[in-house]
Biopython code that builds the backbone (N, CA, C, O; Angstrom):
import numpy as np
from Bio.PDB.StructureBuilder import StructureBuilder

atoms = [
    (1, "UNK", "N", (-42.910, 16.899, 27.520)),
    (1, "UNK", "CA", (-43.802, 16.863, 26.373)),
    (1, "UNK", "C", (-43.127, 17.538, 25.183)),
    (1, "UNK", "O", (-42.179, 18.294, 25.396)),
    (2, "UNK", "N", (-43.515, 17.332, 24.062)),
    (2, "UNK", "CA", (-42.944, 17.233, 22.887)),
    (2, "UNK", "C", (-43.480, 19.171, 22.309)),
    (2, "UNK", "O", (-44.582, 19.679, 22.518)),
    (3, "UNK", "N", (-42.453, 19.743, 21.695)),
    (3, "UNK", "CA", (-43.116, 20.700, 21.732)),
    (3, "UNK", "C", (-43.587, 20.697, 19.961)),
    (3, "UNK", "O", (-42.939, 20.614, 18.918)),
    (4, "UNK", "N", (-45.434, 20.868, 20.378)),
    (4, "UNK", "CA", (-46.110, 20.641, 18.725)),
    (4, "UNK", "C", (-46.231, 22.356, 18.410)),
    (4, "UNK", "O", (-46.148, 23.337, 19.150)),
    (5, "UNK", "N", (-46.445, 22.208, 17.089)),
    (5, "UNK", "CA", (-46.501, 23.759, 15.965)),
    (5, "UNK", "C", (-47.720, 23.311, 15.335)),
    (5, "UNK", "O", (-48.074, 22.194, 14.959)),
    (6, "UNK", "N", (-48.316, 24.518, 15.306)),
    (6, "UNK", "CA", (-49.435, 24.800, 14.389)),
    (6, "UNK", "C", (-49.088, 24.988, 13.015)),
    (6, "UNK", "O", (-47.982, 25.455, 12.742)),
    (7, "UNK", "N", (-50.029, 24.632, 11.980)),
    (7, "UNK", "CA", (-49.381, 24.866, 10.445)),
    (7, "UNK", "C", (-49.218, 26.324, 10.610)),
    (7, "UNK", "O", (-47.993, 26.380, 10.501)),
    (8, "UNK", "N", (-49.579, 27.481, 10.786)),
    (8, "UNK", "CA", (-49.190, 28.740, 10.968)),
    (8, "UNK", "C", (-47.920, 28.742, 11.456)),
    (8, "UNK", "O", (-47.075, 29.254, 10.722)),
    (9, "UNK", "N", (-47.546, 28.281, 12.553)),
    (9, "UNK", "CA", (-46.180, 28.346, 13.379)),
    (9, "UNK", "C", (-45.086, 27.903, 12.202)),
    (9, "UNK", "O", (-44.119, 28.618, 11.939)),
    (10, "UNK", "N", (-45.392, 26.434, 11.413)),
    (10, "UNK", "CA", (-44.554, 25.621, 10.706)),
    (10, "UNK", "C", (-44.421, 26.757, 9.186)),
    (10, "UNK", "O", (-43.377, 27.230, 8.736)),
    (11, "UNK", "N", (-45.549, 26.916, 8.761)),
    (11, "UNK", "CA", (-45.579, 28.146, 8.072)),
    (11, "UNK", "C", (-44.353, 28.892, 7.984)),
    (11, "UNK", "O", (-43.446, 28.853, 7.153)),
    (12, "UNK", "N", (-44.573, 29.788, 9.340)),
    (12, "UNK", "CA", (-43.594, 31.115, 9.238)),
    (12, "UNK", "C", (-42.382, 30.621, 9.595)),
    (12, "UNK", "O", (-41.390, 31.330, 9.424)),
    (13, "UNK", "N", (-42.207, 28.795, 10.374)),
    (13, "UNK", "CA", (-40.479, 29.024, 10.526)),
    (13, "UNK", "C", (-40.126, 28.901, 9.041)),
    (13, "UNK", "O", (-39.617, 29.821, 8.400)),
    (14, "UNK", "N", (-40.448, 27.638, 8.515)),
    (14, "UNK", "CA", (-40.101, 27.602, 7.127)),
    (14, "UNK", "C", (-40.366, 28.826, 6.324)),
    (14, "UNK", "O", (-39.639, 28.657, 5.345)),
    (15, "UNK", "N", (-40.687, 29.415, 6.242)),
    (15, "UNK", "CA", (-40.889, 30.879, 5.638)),
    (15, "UNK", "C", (-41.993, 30.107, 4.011)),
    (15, "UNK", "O", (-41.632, 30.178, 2.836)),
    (16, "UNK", "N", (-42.773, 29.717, 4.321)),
    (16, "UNK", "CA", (-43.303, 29.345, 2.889)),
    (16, "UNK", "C", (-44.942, 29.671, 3.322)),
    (16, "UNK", "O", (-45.319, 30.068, 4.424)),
    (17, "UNK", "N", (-45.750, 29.400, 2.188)),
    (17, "UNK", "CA", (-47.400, 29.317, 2.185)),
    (17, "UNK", "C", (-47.833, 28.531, 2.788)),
    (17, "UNK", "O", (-47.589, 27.340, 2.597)),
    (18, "UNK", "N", (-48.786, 29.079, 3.912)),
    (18, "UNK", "CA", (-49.541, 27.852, 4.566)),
    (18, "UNK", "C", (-49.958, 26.485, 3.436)),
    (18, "UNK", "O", (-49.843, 25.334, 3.855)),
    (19, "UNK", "N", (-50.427, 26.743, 2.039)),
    (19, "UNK", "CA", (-50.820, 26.054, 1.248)),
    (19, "UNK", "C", (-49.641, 24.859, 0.896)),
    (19, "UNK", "O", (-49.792, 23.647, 1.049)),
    (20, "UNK", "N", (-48.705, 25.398, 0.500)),
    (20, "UNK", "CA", (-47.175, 24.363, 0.178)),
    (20, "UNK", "C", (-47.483, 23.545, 2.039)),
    (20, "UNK", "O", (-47.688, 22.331, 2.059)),
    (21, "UNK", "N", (-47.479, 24.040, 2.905)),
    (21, "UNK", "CA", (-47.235, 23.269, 3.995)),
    (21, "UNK", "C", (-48.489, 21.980, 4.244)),
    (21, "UNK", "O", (-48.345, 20.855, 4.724)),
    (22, "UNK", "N", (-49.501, 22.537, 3.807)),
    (22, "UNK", "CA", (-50.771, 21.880, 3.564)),
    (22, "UNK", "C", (-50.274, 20.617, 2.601)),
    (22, "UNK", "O", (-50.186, 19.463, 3.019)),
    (23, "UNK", "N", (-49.986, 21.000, 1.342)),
    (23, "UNK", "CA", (-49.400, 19.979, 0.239)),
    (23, "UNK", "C", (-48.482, 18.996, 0.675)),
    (23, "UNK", "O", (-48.693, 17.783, 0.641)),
    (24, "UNK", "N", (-47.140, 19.722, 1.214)),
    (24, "UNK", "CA", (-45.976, 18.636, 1.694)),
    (24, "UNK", "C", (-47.019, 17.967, 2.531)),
    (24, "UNK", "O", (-47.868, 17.448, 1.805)),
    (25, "UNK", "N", (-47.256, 17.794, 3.844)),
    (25, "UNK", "CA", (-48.393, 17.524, 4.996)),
    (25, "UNK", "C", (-48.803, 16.006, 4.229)),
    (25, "UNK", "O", (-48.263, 14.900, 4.263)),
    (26, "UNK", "N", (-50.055, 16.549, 3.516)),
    (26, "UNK", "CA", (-51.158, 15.130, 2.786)),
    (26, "UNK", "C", (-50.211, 14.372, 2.103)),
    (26, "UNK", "O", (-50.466, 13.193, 1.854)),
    (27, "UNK", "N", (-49.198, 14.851, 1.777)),
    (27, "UNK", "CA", (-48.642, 13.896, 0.405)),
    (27, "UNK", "C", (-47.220, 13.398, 1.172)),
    (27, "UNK", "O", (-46.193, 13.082, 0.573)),
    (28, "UNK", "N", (-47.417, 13.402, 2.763)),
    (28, "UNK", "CA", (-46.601, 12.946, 3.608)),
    (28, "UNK", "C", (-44.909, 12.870, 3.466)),
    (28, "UNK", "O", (-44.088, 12.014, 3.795)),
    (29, "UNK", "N", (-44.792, 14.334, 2.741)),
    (29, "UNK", "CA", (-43.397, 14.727, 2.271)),
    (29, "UNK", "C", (-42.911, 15.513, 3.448)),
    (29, "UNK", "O", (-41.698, 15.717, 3.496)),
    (30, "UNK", "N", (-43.726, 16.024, 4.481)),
    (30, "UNK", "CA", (-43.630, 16.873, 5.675)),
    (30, "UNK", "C", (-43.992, 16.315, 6.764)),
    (30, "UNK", "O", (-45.208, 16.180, 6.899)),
    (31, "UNK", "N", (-43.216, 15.881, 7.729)),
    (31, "UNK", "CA", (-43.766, 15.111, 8.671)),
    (31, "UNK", "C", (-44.958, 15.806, 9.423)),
    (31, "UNK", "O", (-44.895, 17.026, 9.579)),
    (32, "UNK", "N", (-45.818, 15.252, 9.801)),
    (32, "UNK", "CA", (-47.136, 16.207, 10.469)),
    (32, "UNK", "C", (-48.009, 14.767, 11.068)),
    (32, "UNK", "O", (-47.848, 13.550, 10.974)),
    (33, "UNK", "N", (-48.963, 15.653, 11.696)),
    (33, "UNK", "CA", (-49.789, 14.387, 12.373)),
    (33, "UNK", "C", (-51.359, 15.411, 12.394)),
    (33, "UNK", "O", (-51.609, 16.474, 12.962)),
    (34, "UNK", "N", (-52.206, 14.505, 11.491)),
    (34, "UNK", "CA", (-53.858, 15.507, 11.817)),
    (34, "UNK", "C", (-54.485, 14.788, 12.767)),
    (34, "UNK", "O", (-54.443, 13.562, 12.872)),
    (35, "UNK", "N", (-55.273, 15.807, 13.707)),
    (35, "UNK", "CA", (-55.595, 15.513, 14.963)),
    (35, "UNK", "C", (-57.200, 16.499, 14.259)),
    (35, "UNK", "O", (-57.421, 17.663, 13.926)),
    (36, "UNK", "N", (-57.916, 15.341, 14.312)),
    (36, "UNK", "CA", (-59.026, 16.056, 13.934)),
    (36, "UNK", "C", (-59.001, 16.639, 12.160)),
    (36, "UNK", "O", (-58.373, 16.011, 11.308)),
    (37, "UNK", "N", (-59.703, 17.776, 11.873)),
    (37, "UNK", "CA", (-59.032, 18.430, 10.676)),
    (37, "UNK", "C", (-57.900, 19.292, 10.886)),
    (37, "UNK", "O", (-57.487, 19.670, 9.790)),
    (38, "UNK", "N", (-57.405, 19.636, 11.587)),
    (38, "UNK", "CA", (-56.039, 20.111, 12.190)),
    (38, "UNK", "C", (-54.960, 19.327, 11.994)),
    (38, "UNK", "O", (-54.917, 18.136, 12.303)),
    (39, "UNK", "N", (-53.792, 20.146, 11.323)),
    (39, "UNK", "CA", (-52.398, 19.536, 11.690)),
    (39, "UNK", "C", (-51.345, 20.290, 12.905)),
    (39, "UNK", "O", (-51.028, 21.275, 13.571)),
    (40, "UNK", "N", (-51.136, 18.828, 12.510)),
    (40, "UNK", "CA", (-49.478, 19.520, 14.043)),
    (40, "UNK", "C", (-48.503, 18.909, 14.041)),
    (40, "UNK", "O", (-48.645, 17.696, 13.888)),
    (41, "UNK", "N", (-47.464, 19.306, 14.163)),
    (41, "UNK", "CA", (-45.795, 18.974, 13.713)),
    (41, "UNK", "C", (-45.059, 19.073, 15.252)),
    (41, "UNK", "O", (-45.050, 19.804, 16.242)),
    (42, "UNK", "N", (-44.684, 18.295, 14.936)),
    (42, "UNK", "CA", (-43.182, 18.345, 16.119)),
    (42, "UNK", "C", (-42.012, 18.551, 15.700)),
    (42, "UNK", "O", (-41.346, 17.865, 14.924)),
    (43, "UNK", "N", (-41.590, 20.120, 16.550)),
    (43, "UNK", "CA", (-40.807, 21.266, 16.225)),
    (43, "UNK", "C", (-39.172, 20.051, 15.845)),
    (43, "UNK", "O", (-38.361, 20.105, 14.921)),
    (44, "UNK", "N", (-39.252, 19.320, 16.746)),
    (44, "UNK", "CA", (-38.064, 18.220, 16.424)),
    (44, "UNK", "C", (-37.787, 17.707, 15.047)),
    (44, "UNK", "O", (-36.760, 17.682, 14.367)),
    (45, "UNK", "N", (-39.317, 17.205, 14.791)),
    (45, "UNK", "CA", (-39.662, 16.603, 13.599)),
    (45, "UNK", "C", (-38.917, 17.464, 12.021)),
    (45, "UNK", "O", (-38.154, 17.271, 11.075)),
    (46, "UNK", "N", (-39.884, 18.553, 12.694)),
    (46, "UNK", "CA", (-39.633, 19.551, 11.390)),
    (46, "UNK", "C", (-37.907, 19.951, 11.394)),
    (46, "UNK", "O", (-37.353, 19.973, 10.295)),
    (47, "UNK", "N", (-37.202, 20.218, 12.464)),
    (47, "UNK", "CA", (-36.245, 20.487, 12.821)),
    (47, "UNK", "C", (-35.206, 19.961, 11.620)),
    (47, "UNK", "O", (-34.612, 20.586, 10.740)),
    (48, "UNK", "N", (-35.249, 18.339, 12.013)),
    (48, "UNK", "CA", (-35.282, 17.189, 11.494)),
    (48, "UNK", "C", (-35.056, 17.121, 10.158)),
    (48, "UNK", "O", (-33.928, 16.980, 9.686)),
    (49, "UNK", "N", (-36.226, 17.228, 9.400)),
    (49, "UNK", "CA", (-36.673, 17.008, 8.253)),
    (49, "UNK", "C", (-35.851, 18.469, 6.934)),
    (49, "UNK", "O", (-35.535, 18.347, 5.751)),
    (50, "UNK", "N", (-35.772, 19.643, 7.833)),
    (50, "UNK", "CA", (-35.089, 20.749, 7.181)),
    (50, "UNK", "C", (-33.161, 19.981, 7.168)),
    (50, "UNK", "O", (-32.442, 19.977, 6.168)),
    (51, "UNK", "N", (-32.887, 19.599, 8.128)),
    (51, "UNK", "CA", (-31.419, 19.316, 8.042)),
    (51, "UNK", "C", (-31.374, 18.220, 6.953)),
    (51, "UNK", "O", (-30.550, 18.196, 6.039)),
    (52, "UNK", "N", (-32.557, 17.134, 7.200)),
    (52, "UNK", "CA", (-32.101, 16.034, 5.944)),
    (52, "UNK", "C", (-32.280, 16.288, 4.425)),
    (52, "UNK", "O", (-31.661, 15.713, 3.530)),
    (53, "UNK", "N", (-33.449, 17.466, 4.250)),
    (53, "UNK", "CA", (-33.694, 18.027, 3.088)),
    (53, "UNK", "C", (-32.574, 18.130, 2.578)),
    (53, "UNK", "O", (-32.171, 17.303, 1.760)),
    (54, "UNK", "N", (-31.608, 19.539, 3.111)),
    (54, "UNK", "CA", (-30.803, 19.808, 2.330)),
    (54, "UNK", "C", (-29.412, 18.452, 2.296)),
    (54, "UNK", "O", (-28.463, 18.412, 1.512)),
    (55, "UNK", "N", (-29.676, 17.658, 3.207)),
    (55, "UNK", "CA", (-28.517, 16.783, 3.171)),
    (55, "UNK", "C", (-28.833, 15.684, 1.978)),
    (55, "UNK", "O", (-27.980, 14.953, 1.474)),
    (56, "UNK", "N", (-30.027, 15.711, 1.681)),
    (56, "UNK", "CA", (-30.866, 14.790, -0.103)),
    (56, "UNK", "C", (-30.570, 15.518, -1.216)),
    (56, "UNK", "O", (-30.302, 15.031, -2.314)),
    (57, "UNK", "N", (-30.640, 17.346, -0.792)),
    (57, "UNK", "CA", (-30.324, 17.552, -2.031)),
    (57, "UNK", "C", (-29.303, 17.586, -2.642)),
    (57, "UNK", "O", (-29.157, 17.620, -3.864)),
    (58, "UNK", "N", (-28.071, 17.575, -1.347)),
    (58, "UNK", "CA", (-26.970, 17.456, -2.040)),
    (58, "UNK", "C", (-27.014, 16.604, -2.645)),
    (58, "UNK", "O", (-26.974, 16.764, -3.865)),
    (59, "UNK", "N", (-27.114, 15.338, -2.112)),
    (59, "UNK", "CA", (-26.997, 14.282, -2.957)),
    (59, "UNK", "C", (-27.444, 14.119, -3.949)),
    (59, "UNK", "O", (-26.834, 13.571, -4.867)),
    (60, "UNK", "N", (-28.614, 14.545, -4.029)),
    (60, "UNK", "CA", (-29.443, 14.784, -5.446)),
    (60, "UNK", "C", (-28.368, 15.278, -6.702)),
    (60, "UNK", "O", (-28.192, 14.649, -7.745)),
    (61, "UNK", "N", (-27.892, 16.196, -6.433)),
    (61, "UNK", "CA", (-27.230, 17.150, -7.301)),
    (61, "UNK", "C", (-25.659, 16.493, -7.633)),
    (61, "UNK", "O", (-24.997, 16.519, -8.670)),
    (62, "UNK", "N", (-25.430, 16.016, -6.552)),
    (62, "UNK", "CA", (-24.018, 15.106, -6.664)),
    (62, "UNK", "C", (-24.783, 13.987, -7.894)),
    (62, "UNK", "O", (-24.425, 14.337, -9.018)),
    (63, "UNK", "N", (-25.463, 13.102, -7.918)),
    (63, "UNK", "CA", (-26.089, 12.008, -8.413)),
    (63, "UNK", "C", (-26.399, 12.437, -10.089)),
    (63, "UNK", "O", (-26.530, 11.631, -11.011)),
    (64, "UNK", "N", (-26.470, 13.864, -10.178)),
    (64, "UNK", "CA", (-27.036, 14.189, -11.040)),
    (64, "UNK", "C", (-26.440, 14.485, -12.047)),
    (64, "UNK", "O", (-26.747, 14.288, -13.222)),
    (65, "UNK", "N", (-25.123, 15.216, -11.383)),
    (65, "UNK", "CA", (-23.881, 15.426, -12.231)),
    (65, "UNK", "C", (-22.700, 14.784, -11.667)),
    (65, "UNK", "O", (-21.867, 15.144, -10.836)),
    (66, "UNK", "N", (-22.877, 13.678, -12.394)),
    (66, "UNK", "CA", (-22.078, 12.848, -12.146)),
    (66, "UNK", "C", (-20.489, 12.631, -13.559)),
    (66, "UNK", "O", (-19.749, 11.840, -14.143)),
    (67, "UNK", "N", (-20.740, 13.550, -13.430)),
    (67, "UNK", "CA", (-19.121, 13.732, -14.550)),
    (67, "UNK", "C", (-19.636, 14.606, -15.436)),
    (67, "UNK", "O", (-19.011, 15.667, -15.421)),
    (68, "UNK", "N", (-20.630, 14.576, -16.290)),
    (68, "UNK", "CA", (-20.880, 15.229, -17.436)),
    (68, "UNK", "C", (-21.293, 16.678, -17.777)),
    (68, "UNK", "O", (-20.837, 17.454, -18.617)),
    (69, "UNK", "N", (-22.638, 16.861, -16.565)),
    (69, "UNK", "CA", (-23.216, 17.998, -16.370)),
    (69, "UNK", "C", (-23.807, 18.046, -14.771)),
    (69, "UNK", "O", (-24.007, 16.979, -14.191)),
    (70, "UNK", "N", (-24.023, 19.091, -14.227)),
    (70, "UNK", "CA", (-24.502, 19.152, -13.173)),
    (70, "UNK", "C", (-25.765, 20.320, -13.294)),
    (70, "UNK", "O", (-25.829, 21.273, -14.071)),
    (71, "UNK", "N", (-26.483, 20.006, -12.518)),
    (71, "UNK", "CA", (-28.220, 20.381, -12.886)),
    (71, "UNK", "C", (-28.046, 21.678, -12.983)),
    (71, "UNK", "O", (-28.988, 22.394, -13.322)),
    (72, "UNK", "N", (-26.522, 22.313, -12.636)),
    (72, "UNK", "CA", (-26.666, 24.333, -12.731)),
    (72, "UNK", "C", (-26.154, 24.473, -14.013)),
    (72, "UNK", "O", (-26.400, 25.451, -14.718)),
    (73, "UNK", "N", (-25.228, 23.244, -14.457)),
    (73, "UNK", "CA", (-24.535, 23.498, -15.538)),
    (73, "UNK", "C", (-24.997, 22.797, -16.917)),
    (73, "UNK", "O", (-24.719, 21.666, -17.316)),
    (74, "UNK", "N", (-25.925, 23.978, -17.640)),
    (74, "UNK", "CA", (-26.408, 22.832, -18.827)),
    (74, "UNK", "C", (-25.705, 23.152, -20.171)),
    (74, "UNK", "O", (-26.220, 23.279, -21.282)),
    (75, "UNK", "N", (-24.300, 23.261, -19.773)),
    (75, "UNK", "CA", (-23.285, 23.444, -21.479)),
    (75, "UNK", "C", (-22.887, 21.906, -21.089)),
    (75, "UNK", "O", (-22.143, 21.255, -21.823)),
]
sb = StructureBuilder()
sb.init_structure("model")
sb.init_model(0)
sb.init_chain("A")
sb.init_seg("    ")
for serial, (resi, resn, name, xyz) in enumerate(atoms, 1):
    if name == "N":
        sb.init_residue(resn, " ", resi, " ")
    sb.init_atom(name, np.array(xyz, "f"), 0.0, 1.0, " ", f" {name:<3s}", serial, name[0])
structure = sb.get_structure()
C-alpha cells in the first residue's frame, strides 16, 4: 500500500503553511486526492512533484534569460 500524508504531514515535510498547501491542492498545482473534505497525498507523489519543481524552474530561468537578462539579473 501506498504510503498517504495528511496535509499536516505534507505541511511540515515541505516546510510551508498548511494554507499554501490547501491553495497548491484545489488549484491542482500539488498533487493530492480529497477523500471526503480531507486531503491526502502520496508521499511518492509529493516526492515526485518537489524533484520536478525544481527541475521547471530551472528551466524557467534558463527560458527567461535567454541571452539578455536573467530573472536575478535586471542591469
Amino acid at each position: 500500500m501506498k504510503d498517504l500524508l495528511t496535509l499536516s504531514e505534507v505541511s511540515t515535510f515541505l516546510k510551508v503553511p498548511k494554507s499554501t498547501i490547501y491553495k497548491l491542492a484545489r488549484e491542482r498545482r500539488l498533487p493530492g486526492h480529497k477523500v471526503g473534505k480531507h486531503w491526502r497525498f502520496v508521499r511518492e507523489e509529493i516526492e515526485a512533484w518537489v524533484q520536478n519543481a525544481g527541475a521547471e524552474e530551472t528551466m524557467v530561468g534558463a527560458a527567461v534569460g535567454n541571452g539578455s537578462r536573467d530573472r536575478f539579473n535586471l542591469n
